[in-house]
C-alpha positions as a Markdown table, in Angstrom:
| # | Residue | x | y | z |
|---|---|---|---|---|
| 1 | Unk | 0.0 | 0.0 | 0.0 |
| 2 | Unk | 1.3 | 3.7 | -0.9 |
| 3 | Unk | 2.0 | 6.4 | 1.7 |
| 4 | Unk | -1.1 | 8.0 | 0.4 |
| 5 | Unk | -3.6 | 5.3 | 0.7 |
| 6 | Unk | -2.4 | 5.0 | 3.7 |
| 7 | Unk | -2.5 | 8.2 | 5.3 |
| 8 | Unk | -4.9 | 9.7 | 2.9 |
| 9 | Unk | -7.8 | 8.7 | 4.5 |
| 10 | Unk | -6.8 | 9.3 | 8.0 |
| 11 | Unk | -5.7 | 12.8 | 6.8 |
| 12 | Unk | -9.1 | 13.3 | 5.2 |
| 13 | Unk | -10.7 | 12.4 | 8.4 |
| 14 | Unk | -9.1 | 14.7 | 10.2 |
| 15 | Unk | -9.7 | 17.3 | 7.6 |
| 16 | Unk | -13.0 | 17.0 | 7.7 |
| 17 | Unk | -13.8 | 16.4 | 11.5 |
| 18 | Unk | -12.2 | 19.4 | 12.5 |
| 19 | Unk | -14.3 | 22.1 | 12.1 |
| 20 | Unk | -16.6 | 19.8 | 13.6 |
| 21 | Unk | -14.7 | 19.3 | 16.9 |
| 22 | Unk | -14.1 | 22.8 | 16.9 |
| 23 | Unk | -17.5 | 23.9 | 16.6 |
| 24 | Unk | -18.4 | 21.4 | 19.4 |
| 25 | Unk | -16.0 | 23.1 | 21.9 |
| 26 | Unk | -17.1 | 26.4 | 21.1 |
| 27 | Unk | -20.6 | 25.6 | 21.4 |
| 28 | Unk | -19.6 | 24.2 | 25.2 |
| 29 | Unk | -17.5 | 27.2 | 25.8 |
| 30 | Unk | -20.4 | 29.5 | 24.9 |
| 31 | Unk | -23.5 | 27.2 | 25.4 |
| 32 | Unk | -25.9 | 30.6 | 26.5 |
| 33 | Unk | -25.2 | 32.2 | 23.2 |
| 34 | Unk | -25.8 | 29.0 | 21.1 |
| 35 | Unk | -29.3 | 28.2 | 23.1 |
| 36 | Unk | -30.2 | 31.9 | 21.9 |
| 37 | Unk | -29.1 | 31.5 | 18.1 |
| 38 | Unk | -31.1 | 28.4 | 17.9 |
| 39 | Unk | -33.7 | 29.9 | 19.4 |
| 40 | Unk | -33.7 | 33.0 | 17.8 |
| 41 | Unk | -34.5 | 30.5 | 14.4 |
| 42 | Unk | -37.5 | 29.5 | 16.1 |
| 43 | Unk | -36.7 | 26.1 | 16.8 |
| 44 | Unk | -38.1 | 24.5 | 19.6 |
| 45 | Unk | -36.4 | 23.1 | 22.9 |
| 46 | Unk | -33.2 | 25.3 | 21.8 |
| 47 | Unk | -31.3 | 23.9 | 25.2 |
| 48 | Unk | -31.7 | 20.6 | 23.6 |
| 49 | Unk | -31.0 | 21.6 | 20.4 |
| 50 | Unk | -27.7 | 22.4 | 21.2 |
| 51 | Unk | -26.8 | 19.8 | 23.6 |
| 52 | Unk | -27.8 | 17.6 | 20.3 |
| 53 | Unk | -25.4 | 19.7 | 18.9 |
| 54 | Unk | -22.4 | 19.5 | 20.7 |
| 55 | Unk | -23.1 | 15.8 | 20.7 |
| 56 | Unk | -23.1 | 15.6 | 17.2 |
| 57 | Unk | -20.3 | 17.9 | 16.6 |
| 58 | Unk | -17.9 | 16.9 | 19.2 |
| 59 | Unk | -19.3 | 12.8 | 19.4 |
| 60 | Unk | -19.1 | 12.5 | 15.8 |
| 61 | Unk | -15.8 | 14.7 | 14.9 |
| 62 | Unk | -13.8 | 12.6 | 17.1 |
| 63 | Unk | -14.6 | 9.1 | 16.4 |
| 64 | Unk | -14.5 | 9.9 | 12.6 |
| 65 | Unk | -10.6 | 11.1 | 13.9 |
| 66 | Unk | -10.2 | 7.9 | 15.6 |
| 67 | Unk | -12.1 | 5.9 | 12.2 |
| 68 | Unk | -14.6 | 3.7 | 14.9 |
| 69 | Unk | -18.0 | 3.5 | 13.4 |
| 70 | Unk | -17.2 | 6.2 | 11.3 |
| 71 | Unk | -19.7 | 5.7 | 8.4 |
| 72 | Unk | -22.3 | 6.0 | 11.5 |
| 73 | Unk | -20.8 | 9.2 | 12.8 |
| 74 | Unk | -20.3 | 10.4 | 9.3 |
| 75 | Unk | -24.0 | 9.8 | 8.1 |
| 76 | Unk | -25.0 | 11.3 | 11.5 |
| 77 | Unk | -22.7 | 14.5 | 11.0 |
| 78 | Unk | -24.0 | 14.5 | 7.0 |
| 79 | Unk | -27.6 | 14.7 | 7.8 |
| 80 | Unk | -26.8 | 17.4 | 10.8 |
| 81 | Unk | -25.0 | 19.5 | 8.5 |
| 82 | Unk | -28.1 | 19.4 | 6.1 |
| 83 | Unk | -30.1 | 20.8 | 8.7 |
| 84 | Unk | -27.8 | 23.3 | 9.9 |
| 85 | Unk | -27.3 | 24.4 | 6.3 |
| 86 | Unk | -31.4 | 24.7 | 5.8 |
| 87 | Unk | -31.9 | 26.2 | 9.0 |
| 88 | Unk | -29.3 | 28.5 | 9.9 |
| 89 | Unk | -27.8 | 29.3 | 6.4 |
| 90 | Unk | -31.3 | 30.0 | 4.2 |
| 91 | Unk | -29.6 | 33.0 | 2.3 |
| 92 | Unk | -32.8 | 32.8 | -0.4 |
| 93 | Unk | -34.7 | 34.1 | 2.7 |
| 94 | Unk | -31.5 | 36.8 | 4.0 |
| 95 | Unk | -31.8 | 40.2 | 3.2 |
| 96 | Unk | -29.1 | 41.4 | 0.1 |
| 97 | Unk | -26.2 | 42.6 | 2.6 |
| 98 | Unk | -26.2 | 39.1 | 4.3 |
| 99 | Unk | -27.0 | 36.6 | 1.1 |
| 100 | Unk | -23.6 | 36.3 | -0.2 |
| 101 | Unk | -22.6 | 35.2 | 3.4 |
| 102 | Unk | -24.9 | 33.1 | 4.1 |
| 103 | Unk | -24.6 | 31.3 | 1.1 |
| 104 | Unk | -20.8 | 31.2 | 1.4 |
| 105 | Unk | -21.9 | 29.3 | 4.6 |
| 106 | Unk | -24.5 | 26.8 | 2.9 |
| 107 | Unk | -21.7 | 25.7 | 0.0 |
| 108 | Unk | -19.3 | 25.2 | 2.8 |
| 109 | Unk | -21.7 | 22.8 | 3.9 |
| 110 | Unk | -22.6 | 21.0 | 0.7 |
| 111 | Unk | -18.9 | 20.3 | 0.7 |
| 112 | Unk | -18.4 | 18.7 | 3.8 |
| 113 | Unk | -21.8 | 16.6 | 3.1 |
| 114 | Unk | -20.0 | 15.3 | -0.1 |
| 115 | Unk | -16.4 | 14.8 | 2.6 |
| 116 | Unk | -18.5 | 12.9 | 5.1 |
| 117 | Unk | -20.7 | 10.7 | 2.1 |
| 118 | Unk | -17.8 | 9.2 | 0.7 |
| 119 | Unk | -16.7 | 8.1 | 4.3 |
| 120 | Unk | -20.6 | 7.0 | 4.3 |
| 121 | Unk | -19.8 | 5.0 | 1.3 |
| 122 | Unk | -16.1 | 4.1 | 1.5 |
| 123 | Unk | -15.9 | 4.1 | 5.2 |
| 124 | Unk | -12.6 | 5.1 | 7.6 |
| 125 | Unk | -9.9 | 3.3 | 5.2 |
| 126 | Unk | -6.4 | 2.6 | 6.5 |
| 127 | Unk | -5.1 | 3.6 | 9.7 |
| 128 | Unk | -8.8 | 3.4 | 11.8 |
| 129 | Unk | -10.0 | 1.9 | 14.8 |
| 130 | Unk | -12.8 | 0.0 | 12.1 |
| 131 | Unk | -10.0 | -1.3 | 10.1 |
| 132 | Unk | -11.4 | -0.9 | 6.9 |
| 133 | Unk | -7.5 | -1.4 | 5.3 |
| 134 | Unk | -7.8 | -4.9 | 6.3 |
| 135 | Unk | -10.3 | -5.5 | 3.5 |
């Protein structure tokens, strides 16, 4: 096996978790502000919401790092960012000083839906606690 399927797919992992595990932090760090963002969307049970969140974010970014059950994490993370990019990032609905922004925002998460389908598909490859380079 080459040095880059090898550590491809463990690099890609950690590409795309991330901004996940980040996001996940942040969201601990500032939980008030994230319960009122969600809320102010006018989703319901916003405390929830973003425990969900940070469960998703954090829960999922770091076993698709560590590549155990990472197509479950991954489809998880794929359908939250969906959501997220729906509900939070709606620029056909932003007025024209925040559209370009927002959908900057939505593409962003189009891409990382298309990052975590192919681990969907492909699953964690080489160097992951699911040992998909044992195949």
């Amino acid at each position: 096996m080459n040095a880059l399927n090898r550590y491809g797919p463990l690099a890609g992992r950690i590409l795309i978790a991330l901004i996940f595990i980040l996001s996940g932090f942040s969201k601990i760090g500032g939980f008030d502000g994230t319960v009122g963002y969600i809320a102010s969307k006018g989703l319901p049970l916003p405390q929830l919401a973003a425990v969900g969140a940070i469960i998703v974010e954090l829960g999922g970014g770091i076993l698709l790092v560590l590549g155990w059950k990472a197509r479950w994490a991954a489809a998880a993370m794929l359908l939250f960012t969906a959501l997220a990019a729906l509900l939070f990032h709606n620029f056909w609905a932003m007025p024209p000083d925040q559209a370009q922004n927002q959908m900057i925002h939505f593409m962003k998460n189009i891409s990382m839906m298309g990052g975590l389908l192919y681990v969907v598909i492909h699953g964690s490859g080489a160097l992951s606690l699911d040992r998909d380079d044992r195949k």
